[in-house]
N, C-alpha and C positions, 0 to 999 in steps of 0.2 A: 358296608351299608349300601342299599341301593338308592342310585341317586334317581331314576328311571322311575315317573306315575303318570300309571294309565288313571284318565280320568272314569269314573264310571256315576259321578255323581255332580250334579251345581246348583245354585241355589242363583236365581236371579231377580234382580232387585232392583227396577231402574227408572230414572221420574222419564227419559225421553225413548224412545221405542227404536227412533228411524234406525236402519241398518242392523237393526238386533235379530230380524227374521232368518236370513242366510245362515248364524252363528247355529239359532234354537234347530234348523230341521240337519244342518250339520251334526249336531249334539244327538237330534232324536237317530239318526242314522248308524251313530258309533253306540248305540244301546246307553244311551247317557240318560238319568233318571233327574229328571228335573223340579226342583223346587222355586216356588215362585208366591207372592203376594198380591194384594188387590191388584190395579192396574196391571200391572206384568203378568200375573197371575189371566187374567182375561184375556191381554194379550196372546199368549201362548194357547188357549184355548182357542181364539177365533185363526188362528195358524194353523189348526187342527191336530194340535199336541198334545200328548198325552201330559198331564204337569199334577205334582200332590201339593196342595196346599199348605201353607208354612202354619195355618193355624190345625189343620188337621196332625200335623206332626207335634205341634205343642199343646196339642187341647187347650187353647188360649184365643180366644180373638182378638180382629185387632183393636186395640182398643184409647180411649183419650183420644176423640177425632183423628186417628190411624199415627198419634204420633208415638205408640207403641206397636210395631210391628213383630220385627225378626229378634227383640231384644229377652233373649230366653236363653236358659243351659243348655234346652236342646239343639238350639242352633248352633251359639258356639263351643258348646263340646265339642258338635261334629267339625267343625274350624280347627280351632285350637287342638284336639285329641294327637298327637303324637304316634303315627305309624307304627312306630318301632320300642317305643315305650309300653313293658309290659301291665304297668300299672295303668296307667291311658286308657290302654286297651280292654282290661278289667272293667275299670269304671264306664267304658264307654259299652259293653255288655249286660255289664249289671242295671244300668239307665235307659238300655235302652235306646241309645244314642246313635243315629248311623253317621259316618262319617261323610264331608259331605267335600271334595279334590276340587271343583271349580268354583268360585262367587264370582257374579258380574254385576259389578254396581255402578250407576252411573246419577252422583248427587243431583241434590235441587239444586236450583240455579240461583242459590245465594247471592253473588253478586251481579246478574240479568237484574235480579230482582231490585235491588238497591240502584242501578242504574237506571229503573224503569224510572224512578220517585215515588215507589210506592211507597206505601204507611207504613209506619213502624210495624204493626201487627202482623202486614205481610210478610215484612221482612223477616221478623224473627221467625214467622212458620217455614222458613224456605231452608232454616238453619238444619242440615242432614243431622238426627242421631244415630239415628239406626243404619244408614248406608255408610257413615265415616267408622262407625264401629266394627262393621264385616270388613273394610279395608285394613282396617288397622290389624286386626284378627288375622285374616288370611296372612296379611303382609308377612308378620311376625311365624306365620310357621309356613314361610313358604318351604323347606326343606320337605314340606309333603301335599302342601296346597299352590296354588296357580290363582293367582287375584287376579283381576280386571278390571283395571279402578275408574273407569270414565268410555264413553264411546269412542276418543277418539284410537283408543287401542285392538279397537271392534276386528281391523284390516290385520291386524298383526294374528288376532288371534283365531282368527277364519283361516289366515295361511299354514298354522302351524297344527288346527286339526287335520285340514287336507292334504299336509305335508307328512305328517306324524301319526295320521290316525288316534287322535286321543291320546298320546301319549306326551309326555314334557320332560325334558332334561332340568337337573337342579341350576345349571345355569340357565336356561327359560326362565323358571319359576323365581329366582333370584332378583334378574332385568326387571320382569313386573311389581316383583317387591319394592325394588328400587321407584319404580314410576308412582307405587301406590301411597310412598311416604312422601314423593312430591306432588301427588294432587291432594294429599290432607295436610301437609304443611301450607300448600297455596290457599286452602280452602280455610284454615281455621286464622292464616294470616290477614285475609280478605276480610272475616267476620271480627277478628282485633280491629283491624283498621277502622270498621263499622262504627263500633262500640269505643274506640279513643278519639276519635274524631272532636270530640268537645273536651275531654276528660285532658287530654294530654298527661297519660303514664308515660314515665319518663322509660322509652322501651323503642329501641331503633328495628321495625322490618320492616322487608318490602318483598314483595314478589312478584317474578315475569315468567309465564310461561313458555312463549314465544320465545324462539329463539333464531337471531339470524346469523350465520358465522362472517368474518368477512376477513380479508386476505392477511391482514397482519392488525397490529396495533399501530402504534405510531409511527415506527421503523420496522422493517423488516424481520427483525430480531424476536419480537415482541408480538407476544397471543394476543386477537383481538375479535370482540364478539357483542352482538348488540342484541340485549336482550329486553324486551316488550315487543308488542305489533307494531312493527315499522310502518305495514299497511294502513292504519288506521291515521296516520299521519301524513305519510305522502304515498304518493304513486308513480313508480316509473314506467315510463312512457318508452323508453332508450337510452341506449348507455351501456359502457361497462360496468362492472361490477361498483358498489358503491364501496368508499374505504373507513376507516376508521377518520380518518382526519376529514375525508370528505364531511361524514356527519358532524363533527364538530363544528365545521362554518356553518352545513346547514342548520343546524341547531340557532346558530348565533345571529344568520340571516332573518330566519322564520321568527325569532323573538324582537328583533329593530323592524321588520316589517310591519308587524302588529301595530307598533306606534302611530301608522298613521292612514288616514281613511279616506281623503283626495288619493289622486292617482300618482304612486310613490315607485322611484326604481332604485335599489342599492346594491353598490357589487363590496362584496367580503374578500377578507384576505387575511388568515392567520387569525380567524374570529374578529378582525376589526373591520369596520366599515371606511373602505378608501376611497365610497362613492356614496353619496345620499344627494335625490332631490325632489322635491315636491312639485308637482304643475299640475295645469288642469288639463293634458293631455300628456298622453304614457310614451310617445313616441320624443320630445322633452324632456320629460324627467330621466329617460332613458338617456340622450345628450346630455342632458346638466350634469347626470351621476355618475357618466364616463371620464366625463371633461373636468372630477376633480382628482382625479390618479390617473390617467391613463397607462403610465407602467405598471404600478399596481394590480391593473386589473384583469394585465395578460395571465391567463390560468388561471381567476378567480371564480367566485360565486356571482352569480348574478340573480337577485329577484325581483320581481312585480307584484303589485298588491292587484292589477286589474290581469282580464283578459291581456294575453298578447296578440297584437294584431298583426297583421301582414308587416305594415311598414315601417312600426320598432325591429322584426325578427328579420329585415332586410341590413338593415346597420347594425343589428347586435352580430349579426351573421358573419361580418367583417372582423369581429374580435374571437382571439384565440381564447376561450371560457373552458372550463370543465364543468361548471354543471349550472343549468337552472331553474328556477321555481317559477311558479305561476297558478293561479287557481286556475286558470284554465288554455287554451290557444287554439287560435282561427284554424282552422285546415292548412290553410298554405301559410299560414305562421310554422304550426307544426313541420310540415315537411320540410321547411327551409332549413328549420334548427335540428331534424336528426339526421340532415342529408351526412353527417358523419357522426360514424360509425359508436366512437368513443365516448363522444357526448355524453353525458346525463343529464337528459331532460324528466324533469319530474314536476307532478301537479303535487300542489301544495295547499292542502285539505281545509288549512287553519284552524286546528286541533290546538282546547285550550290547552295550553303546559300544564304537567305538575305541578300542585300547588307547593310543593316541597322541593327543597334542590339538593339534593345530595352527593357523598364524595370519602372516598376511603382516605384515609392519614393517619400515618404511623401505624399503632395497631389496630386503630378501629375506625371510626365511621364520623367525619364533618355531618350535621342535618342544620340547612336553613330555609327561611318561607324565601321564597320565590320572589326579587325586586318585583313587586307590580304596581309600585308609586310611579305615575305618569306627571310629571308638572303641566297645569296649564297657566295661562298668564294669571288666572284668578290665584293664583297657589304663589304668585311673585310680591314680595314687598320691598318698594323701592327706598333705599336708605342712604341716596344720594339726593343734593339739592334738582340735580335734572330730572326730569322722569322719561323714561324711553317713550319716542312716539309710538304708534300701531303698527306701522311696520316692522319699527325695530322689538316692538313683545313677539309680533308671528315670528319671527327669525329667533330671539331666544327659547322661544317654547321649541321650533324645530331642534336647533342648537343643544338643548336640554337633553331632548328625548334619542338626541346621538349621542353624548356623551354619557348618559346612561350603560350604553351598551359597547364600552372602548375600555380596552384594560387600562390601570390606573398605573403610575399617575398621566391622566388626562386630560386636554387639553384640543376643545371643537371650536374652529373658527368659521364661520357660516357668514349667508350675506343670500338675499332674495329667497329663502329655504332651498340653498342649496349649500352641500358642506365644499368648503375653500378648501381648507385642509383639518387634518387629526395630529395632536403628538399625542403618541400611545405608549405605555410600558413603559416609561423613563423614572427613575430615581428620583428625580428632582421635578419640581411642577415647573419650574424654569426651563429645565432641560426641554419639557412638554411643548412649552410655548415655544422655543425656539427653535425646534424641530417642527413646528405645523406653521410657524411664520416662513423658515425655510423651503415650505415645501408650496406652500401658496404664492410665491414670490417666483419659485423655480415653474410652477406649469400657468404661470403669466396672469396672478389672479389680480387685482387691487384690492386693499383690504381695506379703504378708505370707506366707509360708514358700515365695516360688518361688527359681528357680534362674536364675544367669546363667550365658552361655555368649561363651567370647571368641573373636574368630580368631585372635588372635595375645596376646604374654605383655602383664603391667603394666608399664611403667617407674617406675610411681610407684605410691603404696599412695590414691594420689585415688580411682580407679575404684570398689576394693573400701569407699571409706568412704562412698560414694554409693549405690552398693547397697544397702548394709546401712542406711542413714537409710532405702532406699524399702521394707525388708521383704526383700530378699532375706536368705536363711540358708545358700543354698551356691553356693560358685562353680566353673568349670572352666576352664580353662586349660591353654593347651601350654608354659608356663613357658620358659627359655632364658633373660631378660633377669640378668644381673650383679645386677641390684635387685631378682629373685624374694624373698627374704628381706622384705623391707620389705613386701612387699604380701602375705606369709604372717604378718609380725608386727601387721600390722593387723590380720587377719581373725581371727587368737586376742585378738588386743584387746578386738577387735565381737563374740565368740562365732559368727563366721560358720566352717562346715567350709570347704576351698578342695582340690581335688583338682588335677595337673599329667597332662597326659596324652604332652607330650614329642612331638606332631605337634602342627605350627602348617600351618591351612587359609588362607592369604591367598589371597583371589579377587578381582584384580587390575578 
């Protein structure tokens, strides 16, 4: 079998133009007979190319406001027809049919389009039939065709005419097969997604083009690779290489930052938050968010909701970090923070999340909506005789919106909006508490009027008599447990206020 084809034929088909020209006088150069339709079609004419029209080949115009073009036997015979098949070849003699070694197709912009907000009606017009169908085609016999399934393959395949003179190996033609069934699986999973958006079929895809490699996964051991546009999310500025676990804090960062809209600083650590504070200056909340872990926070995350200034980037500069976020930084902020080397320093876009969260298990696929319940005090119902005063709701509502984002079981002690201490990941909600009382006690806190925050209700009235021995005076809670009563009767016992907010955040 010969695996070896000179091209002598292509049919191009493409809604955007740019960098198509170099390919077309390439093509006209190697005696390559070019087939083309309206725009494309015009295209290659004001190029001053020689090109036959797809409708003079089919004696068909195009026709249904051009949403029948190339969709005829004449064109996919010459596709589909089998080199090496004597019958093929028959048939493609008797019809009349030339065969046709290159397609370049580059779809509508289906999802531009849908991101634009346009109207249904435009949307649907942008849905490719006719350019998903020559991909598919070609795809499928590449053993004697060569696809070209989108622009950004434009570069590959200008090297390998100038390399190859028109000619392709069956492993070439293969490569691009492979690319052509993932930009029509991208492309037809993008228009699902469209169209289930309300329906919700019960039907798990997703797709990322984009793909960034990065040095391992968790450990060393382990493949690891981030696929969507990272770009569109953050930007590095400086730094090494970003890691796999790196993006997992930053992930975890960028969604507790969101929460709040005064001038907020939090340093991460293992996806938890061992620094949160609120003030009406950044160079503050930067202090207060230090000064609730500062072990913790040696080789942590660090982020800002604001600009960073000169004189937070003078005392963060003092802490050993691996990486931080910012929408944006002063000049001599900047310079101070990449004065080494390692760093990653990265601007932080505030790109809404996924509204979906997803995750592999066992043999197939966890899908959940995205927490995006925020408590505010108006969201609190006090079901203790005391009522928290104003201070003490602003400090639950902080308190809330951190233990929101603390793996469970959890337990946030807070006081002035700033967190005192976290117990995270413990077995026991008990265990939670007295690991975040240990830790607030240990970096010299007083917990004498702060606030606790739970992720999920008490089953027993333990929790709230242990608070209240350490100084806490008000608690918050998503209540649900049958035993709510019991731990609202303690807390009028203790004189502690206790509010229910009736969303419970477990973070698995």
């Amino acid at each position: 079998m010969k695996t070896s084809r000179l091209i002598r034929s292509a049919l191009v088909s493409v809604y955007h133009k740019d960098h198509l020209a170099p390919i077309l006088h390439q093509l006209h150069r190697l005696g390559v007979t070019l087939y083309a339709t309206g725009g494309t079609q015009e295209f290659i004419q004001q190029e001053g190319l020689p090109v036959v029209t797809v409708e003079s080949l089919t004696a068909y115009p195009s026709i249904l406001g051009g949403r029948v073009k190339t969709l005829h036997p004449k064109i996919f015979g010459g596709i589909l027809g089998r080199r090496e098949n004597e019958s093929d070849l028959v048939e493609l003699e008797e019809y009349q049919i030339p065969s046709i070694d290159l397609v370049i197709v580059d779809l509508y912009p289906f999802e531009e389009t849908v991101a634009s907000g346009a109207d249904e009606s435009s949307i649907i017009e942008k849905i490719d039939i006719g350019g998903i169908s020559l991909i598919r085609a070609a795809a499928k016999n590449f053993k004697d065709v060569m696809i070209i399934p989108s622009r950004a393959h434009y570069p590959w395949l200008l090297k390998l005419l100038e390399e190859k003179n028109g000619s392709s190996s069956l492993d070439d033609r293969k490569l691009m097969a492979a690319n052509a069934f993932n930009v029509s699986s991208h492309y037809d999973t993008a228009i699902f997604q469209y169209f289930n958006q309300d329906l919700h079929l019960p039907s798990f895809k997703a797709s990322f083009n984009e793909h960034a490699p990065l040095r391992y996964g968790e450990n060393p051991h382990q493949f690891g690779a981030f696929y969507g546009n990272l770009q569109e999310a953050i930007t590095q500025l400086s730094g090494k290489e970003i890691s796999y676990n790196n993006l997992l804090d930053i992930d975890a960062a960028v969604q507790l930052i969101a929460e709040f809209q005064e001038p907020a600083f939090a340093v991460i650590k293992h996806n938890n938050a061992c620094g949160v504070a609120v003030r009406s200056d950044l160079t503050d909340a930067w202090k207060d968010a230090l000064a609730g872990d500062p072990v913790s926070a040696f080789g942590g995350i660090l982020i800002a909701n604001k600009v960073i200034d000169k004189q937070t980037a003078t005392l963060m500069n003092e802490l050993f970090f691996e990486v931080c976020l910012a929408p944006g930084y002063e000049p001599e902020a900047l310079a101070m923070l990449t004065s080494k080397k390692n760093r990653i320093i990265l601007i932080n876009k505030q790109l809404a999340p996924l509204k979906q969260h997803f995750r592999s298990l066992l043999n197939g696929v966890v899908v959940q909506d995205r927490d995006a319940k925020s408590e505010t005090a108006s969201d609190m119902r006090v079901v203790t005789k005391l009522t928290p005063n104003a201070e003490e709701l602003s400090d639950l509502e902080f308190a809330v919106r951190i233990v929101k984002h603390t793996k469970s079981n959890a337990i946030v002690l807070a006081k002035n909006r700033q967190l005192l201490a976290s117990g995270t990941g413990q077995t026991s909600r008990v265990d939670a508490l007295q690991q975040a009382i240990a830790k607030a006690k240990h970096f010299g806190f007083d917990l004498s009027g702060a606030v606790m925050a739970s992720d999920a209700f008490f089953p027993f009235p333990d929790c709230v008599e242990i608070a209240h021995a350490a100084g806490i005076k008000s608690i918050v809670q998503p209540g649900g447990s049958i035993k709510d009563q019991e731990s609202v009767n303690a807390a009028d016992n203790l004189g502690v206020s206790m509010v229910v907010t009736g969303i419970r955040h477990f973070k698995h």
